[in-house]
C-alpha positions in Angstrom: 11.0 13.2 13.0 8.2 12.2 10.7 8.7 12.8 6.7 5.1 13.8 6.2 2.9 16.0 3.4 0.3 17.5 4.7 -3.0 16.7 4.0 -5.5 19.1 2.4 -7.6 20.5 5.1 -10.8 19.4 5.9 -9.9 15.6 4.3 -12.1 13.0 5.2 -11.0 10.1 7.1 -11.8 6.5 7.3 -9.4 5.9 9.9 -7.8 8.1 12.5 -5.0 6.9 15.1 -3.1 9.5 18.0 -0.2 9.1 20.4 -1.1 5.5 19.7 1.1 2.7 21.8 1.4 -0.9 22.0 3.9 -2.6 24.9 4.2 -5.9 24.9 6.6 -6.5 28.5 9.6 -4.8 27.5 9.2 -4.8 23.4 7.6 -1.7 21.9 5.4 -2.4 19.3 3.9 1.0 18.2 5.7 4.2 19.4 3.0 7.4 19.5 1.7 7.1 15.9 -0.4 9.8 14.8 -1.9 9.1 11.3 -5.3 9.6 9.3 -5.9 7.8 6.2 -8.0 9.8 4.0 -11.3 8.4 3.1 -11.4 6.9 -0.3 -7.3 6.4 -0.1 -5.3 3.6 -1.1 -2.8 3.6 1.9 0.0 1.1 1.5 1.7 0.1 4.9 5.6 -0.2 4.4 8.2 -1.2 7.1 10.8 -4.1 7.4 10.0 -7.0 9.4 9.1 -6.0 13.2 8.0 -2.5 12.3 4.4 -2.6 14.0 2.8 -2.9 10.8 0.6 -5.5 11.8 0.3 -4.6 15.4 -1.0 -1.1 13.8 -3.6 -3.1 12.2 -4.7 -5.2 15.1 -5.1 -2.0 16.8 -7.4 -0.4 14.2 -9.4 -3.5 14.4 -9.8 -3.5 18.1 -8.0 -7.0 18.2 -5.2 -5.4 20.6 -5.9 -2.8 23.0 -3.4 0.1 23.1 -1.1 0.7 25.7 -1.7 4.0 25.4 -3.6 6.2 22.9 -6.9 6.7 20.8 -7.8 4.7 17.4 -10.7 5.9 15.4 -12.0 3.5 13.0 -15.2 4.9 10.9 -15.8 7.5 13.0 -16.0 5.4 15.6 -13.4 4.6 18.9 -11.8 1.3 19.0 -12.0 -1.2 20.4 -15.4 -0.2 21.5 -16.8 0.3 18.6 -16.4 -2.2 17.2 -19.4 -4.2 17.0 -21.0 -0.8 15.0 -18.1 -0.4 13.2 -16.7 -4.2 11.8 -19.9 -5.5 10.0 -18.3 -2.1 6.9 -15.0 -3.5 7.3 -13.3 -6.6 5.3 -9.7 -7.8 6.8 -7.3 -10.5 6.2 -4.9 -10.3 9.1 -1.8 -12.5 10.0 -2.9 -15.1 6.9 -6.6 -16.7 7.1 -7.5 -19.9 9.2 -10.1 -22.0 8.1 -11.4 -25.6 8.4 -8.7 -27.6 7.0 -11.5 -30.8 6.6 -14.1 -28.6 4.8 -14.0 -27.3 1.4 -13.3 -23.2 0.4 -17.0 -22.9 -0.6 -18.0 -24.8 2.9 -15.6 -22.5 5.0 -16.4 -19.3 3.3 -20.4 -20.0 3.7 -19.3 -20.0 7.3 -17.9 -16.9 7.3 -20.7 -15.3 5.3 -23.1 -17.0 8.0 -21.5 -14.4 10.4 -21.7 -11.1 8.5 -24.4 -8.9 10.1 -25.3 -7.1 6.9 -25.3 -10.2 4.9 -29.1 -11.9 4.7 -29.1 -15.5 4.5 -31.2 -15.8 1.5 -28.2 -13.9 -0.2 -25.4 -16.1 1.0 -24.6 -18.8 -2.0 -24.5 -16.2 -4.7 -22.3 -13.9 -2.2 -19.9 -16.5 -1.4 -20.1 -18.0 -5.5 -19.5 -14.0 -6.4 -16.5 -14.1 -4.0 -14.7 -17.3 -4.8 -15.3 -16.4 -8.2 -13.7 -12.8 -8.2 -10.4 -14.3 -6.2 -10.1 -16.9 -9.3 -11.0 -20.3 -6.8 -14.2 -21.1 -8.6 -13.0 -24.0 -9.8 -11.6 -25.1 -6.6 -14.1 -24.2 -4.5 -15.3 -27.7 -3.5 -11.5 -29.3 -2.9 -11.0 -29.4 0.5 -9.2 -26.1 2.1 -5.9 -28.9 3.7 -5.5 -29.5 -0.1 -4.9 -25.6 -0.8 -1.4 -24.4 -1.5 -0.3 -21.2 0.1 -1.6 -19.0 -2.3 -5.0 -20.6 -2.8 -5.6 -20.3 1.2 -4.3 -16.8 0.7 -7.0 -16.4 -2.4 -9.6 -17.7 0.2 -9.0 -15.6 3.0 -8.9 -12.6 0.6 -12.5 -14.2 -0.4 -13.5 -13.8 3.1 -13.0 -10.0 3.3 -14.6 -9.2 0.0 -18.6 -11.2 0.5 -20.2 -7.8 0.4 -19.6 -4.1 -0.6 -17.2 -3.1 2.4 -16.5 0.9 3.6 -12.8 0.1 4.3 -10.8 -3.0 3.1 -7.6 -4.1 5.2 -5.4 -6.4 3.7 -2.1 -7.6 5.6 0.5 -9.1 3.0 -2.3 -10.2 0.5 0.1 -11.0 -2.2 2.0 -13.7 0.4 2.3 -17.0 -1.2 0.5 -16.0 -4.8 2.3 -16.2 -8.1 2.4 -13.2 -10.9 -1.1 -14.0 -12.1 -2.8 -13.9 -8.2 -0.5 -10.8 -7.8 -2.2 -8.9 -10.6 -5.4 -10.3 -9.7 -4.9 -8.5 -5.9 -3.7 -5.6 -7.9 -7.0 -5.5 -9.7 -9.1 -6.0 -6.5 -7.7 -3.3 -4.9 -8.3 -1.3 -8.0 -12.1 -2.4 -8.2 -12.4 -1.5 -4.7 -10.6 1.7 -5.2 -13.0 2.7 -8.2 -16.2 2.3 -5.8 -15.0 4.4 -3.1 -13.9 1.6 -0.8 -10.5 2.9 1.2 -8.0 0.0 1.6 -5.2 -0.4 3.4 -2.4 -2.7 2.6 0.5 -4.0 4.3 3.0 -5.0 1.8 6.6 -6.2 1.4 6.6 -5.7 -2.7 7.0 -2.0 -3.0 6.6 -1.6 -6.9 3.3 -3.1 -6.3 2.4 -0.4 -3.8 3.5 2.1 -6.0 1.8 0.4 -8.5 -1.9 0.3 -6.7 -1.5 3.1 -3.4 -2.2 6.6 -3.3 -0.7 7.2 -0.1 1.6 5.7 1.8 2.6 5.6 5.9 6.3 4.3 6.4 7.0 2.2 9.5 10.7 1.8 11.5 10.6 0.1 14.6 7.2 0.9 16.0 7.5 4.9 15.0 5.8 6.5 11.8 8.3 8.1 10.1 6.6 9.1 6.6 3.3 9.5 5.4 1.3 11.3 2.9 0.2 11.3 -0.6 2.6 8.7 -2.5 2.9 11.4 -5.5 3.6 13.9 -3.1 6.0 12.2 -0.9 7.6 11.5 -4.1 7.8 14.7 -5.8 9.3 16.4 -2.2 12.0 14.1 -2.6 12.9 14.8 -6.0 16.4 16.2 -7.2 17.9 16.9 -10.7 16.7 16.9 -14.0 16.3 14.3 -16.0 16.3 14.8 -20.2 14.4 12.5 -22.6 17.2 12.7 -26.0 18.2 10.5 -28.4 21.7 11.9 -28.6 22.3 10.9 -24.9 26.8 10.8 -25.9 26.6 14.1 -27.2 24.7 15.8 -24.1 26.6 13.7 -22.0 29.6 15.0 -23.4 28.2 18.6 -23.7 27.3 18.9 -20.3 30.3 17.8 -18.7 32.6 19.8 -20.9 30.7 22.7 -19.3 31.4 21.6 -15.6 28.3 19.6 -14.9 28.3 16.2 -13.7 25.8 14.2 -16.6 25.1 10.3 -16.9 23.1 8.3 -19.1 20.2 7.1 -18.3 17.8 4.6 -20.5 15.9 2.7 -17.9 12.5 3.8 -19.9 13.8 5.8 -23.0 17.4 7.4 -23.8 17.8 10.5 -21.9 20.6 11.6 -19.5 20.7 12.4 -15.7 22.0 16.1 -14.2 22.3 15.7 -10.7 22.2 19.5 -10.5 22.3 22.5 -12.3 19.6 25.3 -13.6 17.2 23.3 -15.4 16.7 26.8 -18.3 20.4 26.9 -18.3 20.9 23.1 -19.2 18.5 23.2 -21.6 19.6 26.0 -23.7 22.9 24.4 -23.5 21.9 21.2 -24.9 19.5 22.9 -27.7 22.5 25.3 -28.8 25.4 22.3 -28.4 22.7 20.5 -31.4 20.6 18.3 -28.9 17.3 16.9 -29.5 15.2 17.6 -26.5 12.0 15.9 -26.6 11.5 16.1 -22.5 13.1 17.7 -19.3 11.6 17.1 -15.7 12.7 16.3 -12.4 14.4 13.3 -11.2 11.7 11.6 -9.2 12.7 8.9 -7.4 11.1 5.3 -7.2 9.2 4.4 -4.1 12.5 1.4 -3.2 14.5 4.2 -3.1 12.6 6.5 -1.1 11.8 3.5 1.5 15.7 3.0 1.3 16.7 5.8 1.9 14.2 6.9 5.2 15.0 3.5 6.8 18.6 3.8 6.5 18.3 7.4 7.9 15.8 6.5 10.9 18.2 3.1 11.7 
């Protein structure tokens, strides 16, 4: 069964996929995933290692036909759509490969000499305006056999972003780069984001995810088993109350001597954790017992322990 939250009716979608299947011999890849990404989303693709999460990809992009099924990509069926469909689309899939004996700025102007949409006139300040925005401007004329992981990974990342793009699909983008690329893929995404691209990201770091996504579809060997809004997925899964005090020992102690089970909590700010209980009722309790309430709302649990907790269920 599939933790979902429903989408608002009526949603636009950028990318649509149904009873979708991938069988390669006797390995499953993708087992009957239905999902829409909303248009304008920022849908971060989660699942361990084997999930289908890049197998999903291939099949939006019509690099893999399905076994069985229908992808939608833009309105348009895949694979055979695709030559209508690509030329809006920017990917980085399975890690770039370029010419390891040219330069970045020689490989990508072979890219950009491939884009459809992309006039030649306009392809040296396309490909300075990408190399720049990825932070390789300064390596742009080393050769690309030189590049460590996360410069190649900067590159390919380069490759997707030469012109204004519908829908961005970024596998692992953050593999190989260091805290400063990782904020400036965070920032990409956000740029993106802003202009009304949707992007989708596969993505092993899940506080970045949370961080950048405002959806989310959850992967467990080849099945879908969440999706939806990331806020919403969150808030369904939300239990307790959590209280912002500064007298966290005395509502502690408060609140058990009343029955309740209470912990402290000061992750962000002091306050105290109640597993359960009436939220009015524990409040009035704490504000007669003498406690400084500043906040009460409900626990909401961080995306790694949502992702924990519906793997280790759908295992």
């Amino acid at each position: 069964m599939t933790f979902a939250v429903a989408a608002d009716p009526g949603t636009a979608v950028a990318a649509r996929v149904r009873g979708l299947c991938k069988v390669f011999g006797a390995t499953v890849a993708v087992e009957d995933v239905d999902l829409d990404i909303p248009d304008g989303a920022v849908l971060g693709m989660l699942g361990p290692n084997g999930s289908g999460k890049t197998t999903l990809i291939r099949l939006l992009l019509g690099l893999t036909r399905p076994s069985a099924g229908t992808a939608e990509l833009l309105n348009h069926p895949m694979p055979t759509g695709a030559a209508v469909v690509l030329p809006h689309v920017g990917a980085l899939v399975e890690g770039p490969g370029f010419h390891p004996f040219l330069s970045g700025r020689e490989n990508l102007r072979r890219v950009a000499a491939t884009e459809p949409l992309l006039p030649t006139r306009a392809i040296p300040a396309a490909v300075d305006a990408a190399l720049e925005r990825v932070g390789l401007g300064n390596a742009a004329d080393r050769r690309f056999r030189g590049y460590s992981l996360g410069m190649k990974q900067r590159l390919g990342l380069a490759g997707a972003l030469l012109l204004p793009r519908r829908l961005v699909i970024l596998d692992e983008p953050t593999n190989g780069l260091d805290p400063a690329g990782t904020r400036d893929v965070r920032r990409i995404i956000a740029e993106l984001h802003a202009g009304g691209a949707t992007v989708v990201v596969s993505s092993h770091l899940l506080t970045e995810v949370e961080a950048t996504c405002t959806h989310v579809a959850v992967l467990q060997s080849g099945s879908l088993i969440a999706e939806g809004e990331l806020r919403r997925l969150l808030d369904a899964d939300a239990t307790g109350l959590v209280v912002t005090t500064p007298d966290t020992d005395l509502a502690v102690a408060t609140l058990r001597a009343a029955g309740l089970d209470a912990y402290r909590d000061d992750a962000d700010e002091p306050g105290v954790v109640v597993p359960a209980g009436d939220a009015p009722g524990v409040i009035a309790l704490l504000v007669r017992a003498g406690v400084a309430v500043h906040e009460a709302r409900r626990g909401r649990p961080r995306l790694e322990e949502l992702f924990a907790r519906l793997t280790e269920t759908a295992t």
